[in-house]
C-alpha positions as CSV (number, residue, x, y, z in Angstrom):
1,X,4.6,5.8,12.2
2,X,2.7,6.5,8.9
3,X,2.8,4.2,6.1
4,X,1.4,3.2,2.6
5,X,0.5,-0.4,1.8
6,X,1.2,-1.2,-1.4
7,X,-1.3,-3.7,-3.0
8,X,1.0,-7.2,-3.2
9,X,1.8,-5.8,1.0
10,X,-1.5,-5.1,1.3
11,X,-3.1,-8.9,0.1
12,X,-0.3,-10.9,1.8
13,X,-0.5,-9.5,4.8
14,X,-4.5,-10.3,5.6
15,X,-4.4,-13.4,3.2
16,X,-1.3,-14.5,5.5
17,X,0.9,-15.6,2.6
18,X,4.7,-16.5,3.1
19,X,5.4,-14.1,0.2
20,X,5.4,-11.5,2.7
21,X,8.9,-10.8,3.9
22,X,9.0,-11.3,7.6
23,X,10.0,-7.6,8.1
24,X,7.0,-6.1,6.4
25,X,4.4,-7.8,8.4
26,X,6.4,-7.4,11.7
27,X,6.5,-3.4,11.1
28,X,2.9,-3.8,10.4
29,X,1.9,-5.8,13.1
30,X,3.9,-2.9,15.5
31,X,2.0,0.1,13.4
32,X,-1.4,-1.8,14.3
33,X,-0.1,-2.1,18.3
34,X,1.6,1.5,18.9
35,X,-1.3,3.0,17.6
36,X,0.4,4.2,13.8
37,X,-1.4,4.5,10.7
38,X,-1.2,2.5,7.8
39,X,-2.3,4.4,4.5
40,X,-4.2,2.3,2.0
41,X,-5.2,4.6,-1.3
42,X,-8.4,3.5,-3.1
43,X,-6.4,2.3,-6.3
44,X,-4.8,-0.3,-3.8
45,X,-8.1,-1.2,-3.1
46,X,-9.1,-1.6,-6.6
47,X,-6.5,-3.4,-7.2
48,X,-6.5,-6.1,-4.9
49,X,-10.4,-6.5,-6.0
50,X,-9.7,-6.9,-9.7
51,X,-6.6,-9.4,-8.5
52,X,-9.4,-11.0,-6.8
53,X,-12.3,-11.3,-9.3
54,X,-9.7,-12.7,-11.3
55,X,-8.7,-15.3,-10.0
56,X,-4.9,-14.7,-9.6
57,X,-4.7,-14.8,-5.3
58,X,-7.8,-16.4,-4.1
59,X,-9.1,-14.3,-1.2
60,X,-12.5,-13.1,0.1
61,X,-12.0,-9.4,-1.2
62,X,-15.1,-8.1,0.6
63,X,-13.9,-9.7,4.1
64,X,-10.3,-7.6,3.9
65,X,-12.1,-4.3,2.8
66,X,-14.8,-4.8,5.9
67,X,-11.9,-5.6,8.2
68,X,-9.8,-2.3,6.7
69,X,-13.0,-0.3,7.0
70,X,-13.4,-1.0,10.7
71,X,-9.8,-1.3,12.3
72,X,-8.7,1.7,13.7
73,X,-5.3,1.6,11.9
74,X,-6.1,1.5,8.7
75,X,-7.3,4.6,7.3
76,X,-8.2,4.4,2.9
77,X,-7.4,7.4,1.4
78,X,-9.1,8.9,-2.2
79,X,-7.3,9.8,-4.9
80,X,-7.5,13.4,-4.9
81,X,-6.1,16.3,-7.4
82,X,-4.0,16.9,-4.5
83,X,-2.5,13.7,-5.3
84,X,-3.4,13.8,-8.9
85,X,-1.0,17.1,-9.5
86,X,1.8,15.0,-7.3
87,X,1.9,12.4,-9.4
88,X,2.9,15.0,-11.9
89,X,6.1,15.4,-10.7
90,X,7.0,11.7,-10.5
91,X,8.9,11.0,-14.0
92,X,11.1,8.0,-13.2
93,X,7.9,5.2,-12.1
94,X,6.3,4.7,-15.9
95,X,3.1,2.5,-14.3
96,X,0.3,4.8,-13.9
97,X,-1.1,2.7,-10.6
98,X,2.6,2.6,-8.8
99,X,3.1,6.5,-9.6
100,X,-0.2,6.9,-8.0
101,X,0.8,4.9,-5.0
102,X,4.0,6.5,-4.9
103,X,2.4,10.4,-5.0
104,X,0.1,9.0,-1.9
105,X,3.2,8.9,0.1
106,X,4.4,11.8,-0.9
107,X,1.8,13.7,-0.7
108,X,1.2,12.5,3.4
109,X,4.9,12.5,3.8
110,X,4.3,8.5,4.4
111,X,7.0,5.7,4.4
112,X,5.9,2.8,1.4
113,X,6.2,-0.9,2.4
114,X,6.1,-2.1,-1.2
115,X,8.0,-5.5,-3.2
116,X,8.1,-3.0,-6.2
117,X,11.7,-2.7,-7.4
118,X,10.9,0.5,-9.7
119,X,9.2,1.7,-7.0
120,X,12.1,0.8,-4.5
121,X,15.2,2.5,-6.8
122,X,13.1,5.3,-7.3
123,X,14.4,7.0,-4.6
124,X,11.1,9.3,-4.3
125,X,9.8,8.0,-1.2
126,X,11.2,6.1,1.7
127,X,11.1,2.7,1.6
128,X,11.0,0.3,4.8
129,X,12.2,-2.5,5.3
130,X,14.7,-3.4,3.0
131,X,14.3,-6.9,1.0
């Protein structure tokens, strides 16, 4: 079990938000208990912070990355060149940050829990659960 949080995923699920489809936190919540891993790239991370300084979701940015840092099942991963020359090869998702995202998955051979319909009609990466 080896996923990548996409960033709207990534905030509802430790805000708690009802946004969050009842599927995507349940496959979490089993990924944290069977001992998965869930894959959260740094631009996710930046991300969710800019989201936060802005004002747009109010949540204590600094509390989820401490609590990402130290669980067990959450494991950030750098944008490398590795993942840099994937992303070359991903046409069809336009937005620099999804493409990114996207080439993180592919590059682990990761499933993507993601809202994101480019993302989702892509067809680059597998996507769980449906919508």
């Amino acid at each position: 079990m080896l996923y990548v949080l996409d960033t709207h995923v990534l905030i509802w699920y430790f805000t708690g938000s009802k946004r969050l489809k009842r599927q995507f936190k349940e496959l979490i919540d089993n990924v944290r208990s069977q001992g998965g891993r869930l894959l959260i790239p740094t631009i996710v991370l930046a991300e969710a912070m800019h989201i936060a300084e802005k004002g747009r979701v109010h949540f204590d940015f600094t509390e989820m990355y401490r609590l990402i840092k130290e669980e067990p099942e959450f494991e950030i991963v750098s944008f490398s060149p590795d993942i840099l020359e994937e992303s070359t090869q991903i046409s069809n998702i336009p937005e620099i940050h999804d493409r990114i995202i996207v080439a993180t998955a592919k590059f682990y051979q990761a499933g993507i829990l993601t809202k994101d319909r480019v993302i989702r009609n892509s067809g680059e990466v597998e996507v769980n659960p449906e919508p």
